[in-house]
FIZAFI-57180 format. One record per atom (N, C-alpha, C, O): x negated, z negated, y. Coordinates in steps of 0.001 Angstrom, whole numbers, plus 500000, padded with zeros to 6 digits. Layout:
N
XZY ...
***
This chain:
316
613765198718185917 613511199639187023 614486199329188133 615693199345187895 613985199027189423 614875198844190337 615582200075191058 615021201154191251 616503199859191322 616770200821192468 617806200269193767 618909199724193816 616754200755194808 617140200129196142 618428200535196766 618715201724196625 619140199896197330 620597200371197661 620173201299199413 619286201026200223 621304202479199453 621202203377200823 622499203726201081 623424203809200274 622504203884202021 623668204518202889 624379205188201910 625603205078201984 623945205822201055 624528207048200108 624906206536198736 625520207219197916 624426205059198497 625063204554197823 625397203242197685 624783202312197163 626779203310198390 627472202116198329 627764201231197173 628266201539196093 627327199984197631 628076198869196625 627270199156195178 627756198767194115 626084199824195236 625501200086193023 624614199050193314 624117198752194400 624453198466192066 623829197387191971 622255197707191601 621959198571190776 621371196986192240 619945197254192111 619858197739190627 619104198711190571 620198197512189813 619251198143188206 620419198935187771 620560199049186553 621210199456188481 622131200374187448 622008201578186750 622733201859185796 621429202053187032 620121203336186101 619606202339185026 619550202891183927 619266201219185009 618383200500183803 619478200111182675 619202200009181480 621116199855183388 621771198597182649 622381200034182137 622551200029180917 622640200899182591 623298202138181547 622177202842180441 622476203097179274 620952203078180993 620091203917180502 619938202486178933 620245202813177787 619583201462179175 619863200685177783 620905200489177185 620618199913176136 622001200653177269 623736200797176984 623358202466176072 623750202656174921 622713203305176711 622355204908175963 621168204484174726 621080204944173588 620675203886175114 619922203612173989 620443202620172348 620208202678171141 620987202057172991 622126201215171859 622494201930171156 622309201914169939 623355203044172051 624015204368171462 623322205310170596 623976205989169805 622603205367170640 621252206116170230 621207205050168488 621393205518167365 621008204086168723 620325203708167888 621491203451166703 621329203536165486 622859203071167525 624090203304166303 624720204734165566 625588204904164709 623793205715166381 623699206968165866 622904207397164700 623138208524164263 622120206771164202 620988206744164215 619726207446163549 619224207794162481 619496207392165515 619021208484165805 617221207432165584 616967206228165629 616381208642165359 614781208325165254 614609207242166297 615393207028167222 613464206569166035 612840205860167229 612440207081168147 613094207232169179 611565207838167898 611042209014168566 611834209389169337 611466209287170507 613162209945169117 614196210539170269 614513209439171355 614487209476172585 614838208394170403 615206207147171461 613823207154172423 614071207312173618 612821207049172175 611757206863173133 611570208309174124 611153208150175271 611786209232173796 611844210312173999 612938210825175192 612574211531176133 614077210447175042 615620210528175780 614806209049177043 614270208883178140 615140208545176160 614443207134177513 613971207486178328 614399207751179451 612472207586177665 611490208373179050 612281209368179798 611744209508180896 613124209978179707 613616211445180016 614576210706181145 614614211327182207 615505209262181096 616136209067181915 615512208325183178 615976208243184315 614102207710182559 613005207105183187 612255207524184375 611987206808185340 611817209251184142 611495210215184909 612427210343186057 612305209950187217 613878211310185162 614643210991186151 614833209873187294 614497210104188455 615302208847186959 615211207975187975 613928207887189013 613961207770190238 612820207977188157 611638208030189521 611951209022190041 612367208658191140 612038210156189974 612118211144191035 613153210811192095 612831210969193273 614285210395191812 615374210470192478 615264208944193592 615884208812194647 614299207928192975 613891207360194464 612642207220194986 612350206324195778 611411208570194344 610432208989195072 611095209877196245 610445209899197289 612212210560196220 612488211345196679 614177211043197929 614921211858198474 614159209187197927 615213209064198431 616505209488197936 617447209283198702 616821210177196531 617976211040196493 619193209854195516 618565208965194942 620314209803195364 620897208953194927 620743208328193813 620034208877192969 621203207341193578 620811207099192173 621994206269191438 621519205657190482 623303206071191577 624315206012191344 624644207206190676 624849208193191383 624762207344189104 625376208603188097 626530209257188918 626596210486188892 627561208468189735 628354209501190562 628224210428191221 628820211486191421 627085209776191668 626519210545193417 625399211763192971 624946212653193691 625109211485191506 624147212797191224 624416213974190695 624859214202189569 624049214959191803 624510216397191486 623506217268190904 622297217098190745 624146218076190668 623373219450190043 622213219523190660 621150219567190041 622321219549192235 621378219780193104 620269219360192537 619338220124192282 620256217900192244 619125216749192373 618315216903191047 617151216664190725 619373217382190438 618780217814188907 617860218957188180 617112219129187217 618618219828189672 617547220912189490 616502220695190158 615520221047189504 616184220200191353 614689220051191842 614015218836191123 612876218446191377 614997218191190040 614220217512189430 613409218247188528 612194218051188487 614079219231187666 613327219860186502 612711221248187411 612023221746186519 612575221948188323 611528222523189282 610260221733189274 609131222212189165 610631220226189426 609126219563190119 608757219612188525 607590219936188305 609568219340187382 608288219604186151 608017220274185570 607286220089184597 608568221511185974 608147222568185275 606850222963186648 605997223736186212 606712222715187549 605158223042188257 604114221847188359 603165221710189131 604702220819187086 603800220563186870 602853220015185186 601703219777184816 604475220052184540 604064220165183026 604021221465182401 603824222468183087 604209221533181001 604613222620179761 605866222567180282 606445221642180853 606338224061179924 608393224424180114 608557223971178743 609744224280178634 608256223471177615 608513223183176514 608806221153176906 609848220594176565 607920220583177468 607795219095178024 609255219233179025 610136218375179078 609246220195179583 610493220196180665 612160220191180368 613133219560180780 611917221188179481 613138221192178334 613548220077177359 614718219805177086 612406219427176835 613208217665176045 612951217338176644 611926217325175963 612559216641178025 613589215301179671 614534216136179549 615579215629179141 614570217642179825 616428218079180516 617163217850179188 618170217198179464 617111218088177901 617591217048176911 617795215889176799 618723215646176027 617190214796177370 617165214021177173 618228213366178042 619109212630177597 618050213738179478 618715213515180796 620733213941180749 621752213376181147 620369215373179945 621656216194179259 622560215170178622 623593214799179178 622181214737177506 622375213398176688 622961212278177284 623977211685176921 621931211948178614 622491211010178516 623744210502179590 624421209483179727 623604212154180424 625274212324181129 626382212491180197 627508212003180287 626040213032179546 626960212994178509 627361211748177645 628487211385177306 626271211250177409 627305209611176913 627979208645177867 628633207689177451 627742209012179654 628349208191180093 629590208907180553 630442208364181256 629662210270180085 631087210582180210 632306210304178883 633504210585178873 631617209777178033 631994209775176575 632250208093177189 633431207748177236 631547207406177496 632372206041178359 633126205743179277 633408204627179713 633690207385179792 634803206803180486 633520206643182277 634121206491183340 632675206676182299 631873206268183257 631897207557184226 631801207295185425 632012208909183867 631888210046184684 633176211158184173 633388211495183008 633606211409184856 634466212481184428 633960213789184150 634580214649183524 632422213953184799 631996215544184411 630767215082184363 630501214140185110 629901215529183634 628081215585183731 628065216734184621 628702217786184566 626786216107185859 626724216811186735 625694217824186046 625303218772186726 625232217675184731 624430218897184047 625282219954183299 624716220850182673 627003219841183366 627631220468182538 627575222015182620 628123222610181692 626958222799183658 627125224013183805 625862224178183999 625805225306184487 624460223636183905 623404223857184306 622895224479183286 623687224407182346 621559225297182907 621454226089181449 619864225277181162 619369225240182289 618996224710180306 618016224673179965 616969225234180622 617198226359181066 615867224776180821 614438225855181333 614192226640179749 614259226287178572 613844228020180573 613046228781179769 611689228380179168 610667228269179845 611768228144177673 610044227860177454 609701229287176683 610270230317176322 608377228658176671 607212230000175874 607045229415174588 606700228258174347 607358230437173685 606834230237172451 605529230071172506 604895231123172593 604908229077172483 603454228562171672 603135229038170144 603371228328169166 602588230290170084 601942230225168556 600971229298167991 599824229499168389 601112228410167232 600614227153166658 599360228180165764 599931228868164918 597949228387165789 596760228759165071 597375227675163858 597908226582164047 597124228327162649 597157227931161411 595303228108161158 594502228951161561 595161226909160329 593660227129159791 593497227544158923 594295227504157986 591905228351158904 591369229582158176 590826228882157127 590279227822157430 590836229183156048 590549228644154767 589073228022154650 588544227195153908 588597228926155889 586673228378155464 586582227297156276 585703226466156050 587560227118157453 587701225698158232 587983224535157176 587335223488157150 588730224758156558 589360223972155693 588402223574154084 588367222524153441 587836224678153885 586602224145153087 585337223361153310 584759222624152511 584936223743154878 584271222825155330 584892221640155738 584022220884155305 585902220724156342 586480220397156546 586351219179155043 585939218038155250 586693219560153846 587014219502152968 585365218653151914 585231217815151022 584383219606152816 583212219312152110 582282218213152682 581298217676152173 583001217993154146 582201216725154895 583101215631154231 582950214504154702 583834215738153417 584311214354153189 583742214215151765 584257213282151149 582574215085150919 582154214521149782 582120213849149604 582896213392150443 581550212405148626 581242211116148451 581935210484148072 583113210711148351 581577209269147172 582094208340146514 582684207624147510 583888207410147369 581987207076148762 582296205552149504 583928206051150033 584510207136150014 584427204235150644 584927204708150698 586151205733151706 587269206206151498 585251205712152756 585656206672153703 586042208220153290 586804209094153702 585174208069152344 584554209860152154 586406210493151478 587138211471151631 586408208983150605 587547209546149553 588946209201150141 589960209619149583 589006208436151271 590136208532151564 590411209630152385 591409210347152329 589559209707153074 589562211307154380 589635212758153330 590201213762153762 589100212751152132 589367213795151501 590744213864150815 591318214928150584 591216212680150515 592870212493149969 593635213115151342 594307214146151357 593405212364152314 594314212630153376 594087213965154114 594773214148155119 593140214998153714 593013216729154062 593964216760153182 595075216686153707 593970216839152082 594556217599150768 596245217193150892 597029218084150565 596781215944151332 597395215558151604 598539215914152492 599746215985152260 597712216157153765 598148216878155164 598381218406154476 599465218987154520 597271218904153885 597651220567153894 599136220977152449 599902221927152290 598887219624151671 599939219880150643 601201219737151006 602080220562150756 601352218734151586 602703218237152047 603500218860153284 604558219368152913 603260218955154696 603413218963155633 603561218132155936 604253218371156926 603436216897155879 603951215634156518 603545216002158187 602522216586158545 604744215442159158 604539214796160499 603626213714160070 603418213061159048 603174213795161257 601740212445161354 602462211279161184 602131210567160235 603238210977161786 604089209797161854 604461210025160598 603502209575159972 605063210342159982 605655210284158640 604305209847157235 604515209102156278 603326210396157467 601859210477156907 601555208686157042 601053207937156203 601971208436158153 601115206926158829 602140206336158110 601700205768157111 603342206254158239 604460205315157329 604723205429156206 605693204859155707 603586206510155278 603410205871153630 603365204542153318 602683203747153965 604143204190152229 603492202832151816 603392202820149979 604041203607149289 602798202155149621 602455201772147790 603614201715147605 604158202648147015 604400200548148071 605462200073147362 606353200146148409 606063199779149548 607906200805147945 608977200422149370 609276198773148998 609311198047148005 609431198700150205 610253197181150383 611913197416150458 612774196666149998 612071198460151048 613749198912151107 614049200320150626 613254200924149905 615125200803151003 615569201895150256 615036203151152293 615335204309152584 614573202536152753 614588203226154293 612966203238154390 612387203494155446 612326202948153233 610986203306153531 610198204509153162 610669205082152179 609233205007153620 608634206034152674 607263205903152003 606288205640152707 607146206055150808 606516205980150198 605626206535148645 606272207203147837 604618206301148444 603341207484147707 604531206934146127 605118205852146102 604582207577145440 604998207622143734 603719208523142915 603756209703142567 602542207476142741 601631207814142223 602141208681140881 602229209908140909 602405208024139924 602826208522138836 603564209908138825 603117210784138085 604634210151139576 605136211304139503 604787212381140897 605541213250141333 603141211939141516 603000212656142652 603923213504143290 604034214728143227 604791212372144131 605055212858144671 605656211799146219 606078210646146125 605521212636147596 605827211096148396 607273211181148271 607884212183147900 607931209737148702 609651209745149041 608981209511151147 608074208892151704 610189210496151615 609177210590152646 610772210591153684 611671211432153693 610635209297154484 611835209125155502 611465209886156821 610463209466157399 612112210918157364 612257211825158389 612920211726159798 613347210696160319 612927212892160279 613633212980160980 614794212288160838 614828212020159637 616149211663161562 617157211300161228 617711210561160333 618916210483160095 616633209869159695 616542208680158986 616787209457157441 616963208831156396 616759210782157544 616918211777156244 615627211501155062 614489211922155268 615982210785153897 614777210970152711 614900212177151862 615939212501151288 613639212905151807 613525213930150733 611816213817149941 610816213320150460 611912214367148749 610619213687147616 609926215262148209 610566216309148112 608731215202148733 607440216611148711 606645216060147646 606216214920147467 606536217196146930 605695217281145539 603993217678146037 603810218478146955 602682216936145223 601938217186145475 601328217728144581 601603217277143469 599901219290144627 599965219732143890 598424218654142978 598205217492143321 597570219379141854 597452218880141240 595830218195141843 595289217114141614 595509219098142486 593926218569143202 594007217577144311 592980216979144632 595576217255145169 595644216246145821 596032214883144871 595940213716145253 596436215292143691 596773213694143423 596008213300142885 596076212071142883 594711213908142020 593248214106141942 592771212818142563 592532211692142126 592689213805144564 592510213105145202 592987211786145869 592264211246146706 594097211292145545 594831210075145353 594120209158144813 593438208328145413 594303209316143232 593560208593142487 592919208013142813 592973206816143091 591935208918142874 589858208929143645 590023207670144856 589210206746144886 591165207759145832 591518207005146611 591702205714146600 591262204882147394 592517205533145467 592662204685145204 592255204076144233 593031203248143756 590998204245143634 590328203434142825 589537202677144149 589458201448144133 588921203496145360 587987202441145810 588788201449146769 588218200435147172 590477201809147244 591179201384147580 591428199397146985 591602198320147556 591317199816145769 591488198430145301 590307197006145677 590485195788145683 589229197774145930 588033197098146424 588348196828147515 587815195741147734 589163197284148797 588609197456150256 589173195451150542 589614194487149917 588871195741151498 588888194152152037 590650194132153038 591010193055153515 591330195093153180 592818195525152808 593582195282152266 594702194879152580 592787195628150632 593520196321149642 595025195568149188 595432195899148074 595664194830149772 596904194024150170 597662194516150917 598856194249150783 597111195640152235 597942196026152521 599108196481152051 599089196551150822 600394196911152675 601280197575151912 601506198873152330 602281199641151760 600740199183153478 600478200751154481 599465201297153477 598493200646153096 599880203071152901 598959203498152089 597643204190152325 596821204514151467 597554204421154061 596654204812154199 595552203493155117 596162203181156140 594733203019155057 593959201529155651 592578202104155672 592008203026155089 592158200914156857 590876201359157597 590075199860157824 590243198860157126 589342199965158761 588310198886158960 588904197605158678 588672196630157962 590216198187159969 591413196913160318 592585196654159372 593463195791159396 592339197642158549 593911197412157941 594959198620158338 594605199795158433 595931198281158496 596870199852158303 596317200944159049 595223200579159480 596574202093159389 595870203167160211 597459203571160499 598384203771159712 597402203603161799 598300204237162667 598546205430162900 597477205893162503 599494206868163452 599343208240164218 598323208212164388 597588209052163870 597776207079165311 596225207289166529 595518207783165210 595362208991165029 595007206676164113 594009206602163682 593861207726162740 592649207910162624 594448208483162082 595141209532161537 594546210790162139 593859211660161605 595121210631163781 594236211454164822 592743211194164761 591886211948165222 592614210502164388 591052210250165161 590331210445163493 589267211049163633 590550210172162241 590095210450161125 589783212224161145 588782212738160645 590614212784161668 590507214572161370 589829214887162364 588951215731162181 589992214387163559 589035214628164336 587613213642164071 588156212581163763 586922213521164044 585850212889163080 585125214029162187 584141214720162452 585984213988160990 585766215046159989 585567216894160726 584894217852160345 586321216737161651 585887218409162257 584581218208162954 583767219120162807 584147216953163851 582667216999164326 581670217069163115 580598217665163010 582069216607162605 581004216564161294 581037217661159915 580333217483158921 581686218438160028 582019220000159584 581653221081160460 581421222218160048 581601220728161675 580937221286162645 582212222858162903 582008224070162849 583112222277163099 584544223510162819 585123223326164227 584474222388164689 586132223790165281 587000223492166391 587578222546165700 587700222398164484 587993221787166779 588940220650166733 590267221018165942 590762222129166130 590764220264165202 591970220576164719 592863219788164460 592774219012163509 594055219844165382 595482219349165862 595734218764164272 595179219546163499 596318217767163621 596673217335162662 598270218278162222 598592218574161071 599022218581163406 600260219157163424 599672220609162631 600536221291162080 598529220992162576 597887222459162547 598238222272160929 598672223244160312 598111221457160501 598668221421158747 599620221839158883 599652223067158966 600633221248158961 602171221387158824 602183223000159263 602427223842158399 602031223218160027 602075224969160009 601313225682159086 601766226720158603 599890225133158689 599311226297157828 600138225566156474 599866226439155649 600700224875155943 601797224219155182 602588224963154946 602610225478153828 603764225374156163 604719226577156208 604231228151156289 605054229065156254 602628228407156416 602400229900156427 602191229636154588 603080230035153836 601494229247154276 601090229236153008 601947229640151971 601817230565151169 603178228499152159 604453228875151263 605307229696151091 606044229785150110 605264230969152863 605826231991153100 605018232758152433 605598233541151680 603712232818152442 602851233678152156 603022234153150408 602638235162149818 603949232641149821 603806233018148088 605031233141148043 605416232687146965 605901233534148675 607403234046148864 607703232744148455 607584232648147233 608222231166149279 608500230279148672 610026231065149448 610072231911150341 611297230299148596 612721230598149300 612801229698150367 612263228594150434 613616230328151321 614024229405153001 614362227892152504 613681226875152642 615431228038151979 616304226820151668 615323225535151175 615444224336151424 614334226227150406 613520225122149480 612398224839150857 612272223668151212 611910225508151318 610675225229152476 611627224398153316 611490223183153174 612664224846154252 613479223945154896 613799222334154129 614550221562154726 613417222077153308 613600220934152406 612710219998152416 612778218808152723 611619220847151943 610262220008151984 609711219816153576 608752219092153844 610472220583154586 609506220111155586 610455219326156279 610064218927157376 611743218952155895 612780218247156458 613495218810157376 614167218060158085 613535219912157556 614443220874158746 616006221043158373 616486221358157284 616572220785159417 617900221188159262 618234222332159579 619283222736159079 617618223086160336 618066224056161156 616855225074160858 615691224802160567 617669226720161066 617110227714160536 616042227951161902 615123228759161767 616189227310163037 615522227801164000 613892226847163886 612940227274164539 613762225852163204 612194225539162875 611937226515162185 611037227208162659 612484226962160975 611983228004160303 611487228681160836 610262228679160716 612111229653161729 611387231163162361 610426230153163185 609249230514163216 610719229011163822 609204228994164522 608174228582164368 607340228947165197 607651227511163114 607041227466162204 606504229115161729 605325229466161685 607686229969161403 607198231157160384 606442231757161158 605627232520160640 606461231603162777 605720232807163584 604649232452163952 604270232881165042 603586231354163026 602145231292162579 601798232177161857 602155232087160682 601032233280162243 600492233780161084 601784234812160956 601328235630160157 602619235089161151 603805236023160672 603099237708160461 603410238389159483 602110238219161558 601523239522161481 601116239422160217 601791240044159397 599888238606159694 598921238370158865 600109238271157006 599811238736155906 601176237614157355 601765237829155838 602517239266156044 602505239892154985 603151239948157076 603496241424156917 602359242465156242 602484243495155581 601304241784156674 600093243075156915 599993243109154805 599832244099154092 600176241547154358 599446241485153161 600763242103152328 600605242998151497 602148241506152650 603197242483152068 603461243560151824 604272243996151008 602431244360152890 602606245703152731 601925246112151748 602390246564150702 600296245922152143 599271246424150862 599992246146149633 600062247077148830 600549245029149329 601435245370147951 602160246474147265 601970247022146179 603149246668148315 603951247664147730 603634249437149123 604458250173149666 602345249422149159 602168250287150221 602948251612149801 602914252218148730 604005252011151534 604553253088150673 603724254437150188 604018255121149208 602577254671151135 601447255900151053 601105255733149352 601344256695148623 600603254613148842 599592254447147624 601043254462146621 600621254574145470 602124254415146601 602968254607145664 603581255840145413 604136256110144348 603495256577146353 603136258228145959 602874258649144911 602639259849144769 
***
């Protein structure tokens, strides 16, 4: 990314936003931190910089103030999600901050600035009859039918992130991979933060495994070492996306977000009183604050059923 030299900034060399913003990424990666964040923070310093010479405004880390920072995150919050607006100002946050950690700035000009306000998004958890239909367009032997029915049962057992789902494999090659343990169903599943933890599957998904992988051995693939494969061979996020969506046209149900597991995942387990500590485990969370926001799918709907339990009127 270039950036053109002005009056306002003396003597910076055309790419100096590029030669630091990859110097942050290094950093990033000896941290190590996800690809995702790294791509994530990037873009975030990426943005930044366009604005700041769509807009003529400096682009030398010295010369950038608060000012510039706030009409940077103004222009995206009128025109993205305040949730999209908040990881760039993370990202951007970050990465003043590592060049003050080099000795490069004495203050981040974000040091007193506060986050945008976002809106909690309640994530719809799916309704069981979605999920049976859902469930019933993938009948059949062939073998589409049985891998798309492994990978419902799959998605709703586990929580896997999509990304995490797509980087199953048969066999690890290293100790940093994640991967299906047919035998003791269960995945070893690399996360967030390069963190491995084993999600147990229950007994009708590994069922559906199996089933999977008997016609698995036939496919014209079946070499792959990616556990989930398609026309081409491994199946990607995209294709992952595009398998569930498929299966909802042809169930004839609303579209449904693949992420929509992983939440009806975490209502489910609240719903059978699973403990915090153990749900925070299986879904790879460090922090108590996915919990509550995950939990606030569906949160009315498990009060309402807690109560009828122990209703205080009917225990009279």
């Amino acid at each position: 990314m270039a950036t053109n030299r002005t009056s306002e900034t003396p003597g910076v060399a055309p790419d100096v936003l590029t030669v630091y913003r990859d110097a942050f990424l290094r950093s990033l990666s000896a941290e190590n931190k996800s690809p995702r964040t790294r791509q994530s923070y990037g873009e975030a310093v990426n943005l930044m910089a366009a604005f700041l010479r769509t807009h003529a405004l400096p682009a030398a880390p010295e010369l950038i103030t608060r000012e510039h920072l706030t009409a940077w995150i103004n222009d995206m919050l009128a025109t993205w999600k305040s949730a999209t607006a908040a990881n760039r100002y993370r990202g951007a946050s970050r990465f003043f901050a590592y060049l003050v950690e080099a000795g490069e700035l004495k203050e981040s000009p974000m040091a007193r600035m506060k986050p945008p306000k976002t809106e909690e998004m309640e994530v719809p958890i799916i309704r069981d009859v979605d999920l049976q239909r859902l469930l019933k367009s993938c009948e059949g032997k062939d073998f589409r039918d049985r891998r798309d029915f492994a990978l419902v049962l799959a998605f709703l057992d586990t929580g896997l992130r999509v990304n995490e789902m797509a980087s199953l494999k048969l066999q690890p090659d290293f100790d940093t991979d994640s991967w299906v343990d047919v035998d003791d169903g269960v995945f070893w599943v690399v996360g967030k933060g390069r963190r491995q933890r084993r999600v147990p599957l229950g007994n009708k998904a590994r069922k559906a495994l199996d089933h999977y992988l008997f016609v698995r051995t036939r496919h014209a693939y079946a070499s792959e070492k990616s556990f989930w494969i398609g026309e081409r061979g491994r199946i990607g996020p995209s294709g992952l996306y595009q398998i569930i969506e498929r299966r909802c046209e042809l169930a004839g149900i609303p579209r449904i977000h693949p992420h929509q597991f992983r939440h009806t995942f975490a209502h489910k387990l609240q719903a059978a009183n699973i403990n915090d500590s153990d749900l925070m485990y299986l879904a790879g969370w460090k922090s108590r604050e996915m919990l509550n926001r995950y939990g606030a799918s569906a949160a009315a709907e498990r009060a309402i059923d807690a109560h009828r339990r122990p209703s205080p009127a009917d225990r009279l």
